[in-house]
C-alpha positions in Angstrom: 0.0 0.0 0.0 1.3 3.1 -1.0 2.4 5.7 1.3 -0.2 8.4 0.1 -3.2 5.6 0.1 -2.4 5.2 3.7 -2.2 8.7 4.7 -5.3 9.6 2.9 -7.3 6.7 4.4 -6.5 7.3 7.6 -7.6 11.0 7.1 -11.1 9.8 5.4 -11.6 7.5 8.6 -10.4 10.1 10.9 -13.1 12.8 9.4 -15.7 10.6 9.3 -15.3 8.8 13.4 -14.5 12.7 14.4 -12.1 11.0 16.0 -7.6 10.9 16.0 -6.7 7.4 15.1 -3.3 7.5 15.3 -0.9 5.9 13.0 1.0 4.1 15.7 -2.5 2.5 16.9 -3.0 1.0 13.3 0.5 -0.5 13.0 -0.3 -2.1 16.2 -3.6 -3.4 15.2 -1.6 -4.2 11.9 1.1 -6.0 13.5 -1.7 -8.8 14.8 -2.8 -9.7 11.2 -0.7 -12.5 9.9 -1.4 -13.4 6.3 -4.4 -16.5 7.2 -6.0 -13.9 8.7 -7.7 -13.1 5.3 -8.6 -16.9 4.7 -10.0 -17.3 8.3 -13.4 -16.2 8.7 -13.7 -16.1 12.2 -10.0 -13.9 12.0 -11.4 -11.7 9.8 -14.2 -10.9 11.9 -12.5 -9.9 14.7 -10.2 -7.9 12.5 -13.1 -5.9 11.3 -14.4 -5.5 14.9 -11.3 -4.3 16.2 -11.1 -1.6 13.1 -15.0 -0.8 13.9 -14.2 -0.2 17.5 -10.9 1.6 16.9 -12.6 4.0 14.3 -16.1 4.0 16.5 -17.8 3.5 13.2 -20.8 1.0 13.7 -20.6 -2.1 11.0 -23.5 -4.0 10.8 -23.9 -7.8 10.5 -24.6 -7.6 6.7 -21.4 -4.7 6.0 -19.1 -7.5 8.1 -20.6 -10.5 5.7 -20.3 -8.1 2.6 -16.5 -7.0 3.8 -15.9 -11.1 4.3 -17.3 -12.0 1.0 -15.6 -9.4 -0.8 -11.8 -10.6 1.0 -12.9 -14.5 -0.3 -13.4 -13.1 -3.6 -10.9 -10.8 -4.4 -8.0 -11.3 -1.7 -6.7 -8.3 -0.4 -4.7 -5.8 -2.6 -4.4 -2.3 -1.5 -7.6 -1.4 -4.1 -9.2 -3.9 -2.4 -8.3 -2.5 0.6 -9.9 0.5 -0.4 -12.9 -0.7 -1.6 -13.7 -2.1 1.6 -13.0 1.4 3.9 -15.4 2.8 1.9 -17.9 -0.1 2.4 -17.8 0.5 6.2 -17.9 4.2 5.9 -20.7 4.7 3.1 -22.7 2.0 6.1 
């Protein structure tokens, strides 16, 4: 992921929580997720938890199965990556 995607993702998720998420707490959340996270549902649901909770942005049952399906389908490249922040703020 590029330098500037990251930046600018963490100022979209920072404007829409009204909230400062630092970048040290999202290495640290990063630092967790080892690379079966994506092909372990359960993993991936507390991954998406833990951002939900971090950003105090709500993510209903159906955005987490949506976010899930979309990892199983197209694995998880930064536009991937992407694509899913803006699934869980447009929800």
């Amino acid at each position: 992921m590029s330098k500037d995607f990251s930046k600018d993702a963490l100022n979209a998720i920072n404007k829409k929580a009204g909230k400062n998420i630092t970048p040290g707490a999202v290495q640290k959340l990063a630092s967790t997720v080892k690379p079966g996270t994506m092909q372990n549902e359960a993993q991936l649901r507390q991954l998406i938890k833990q951002v939900s909770s971090m950003a105090k942005v709500p993510v209903s049952e159906a955005t987490v199965q949506d976010i899930i399906n979309a990892v199983k389908k197209g694995g998880a490249n930064s536009g991937t990556m992407e694509s899913l922040m803006k699934m869980m703020l447009k929800k």
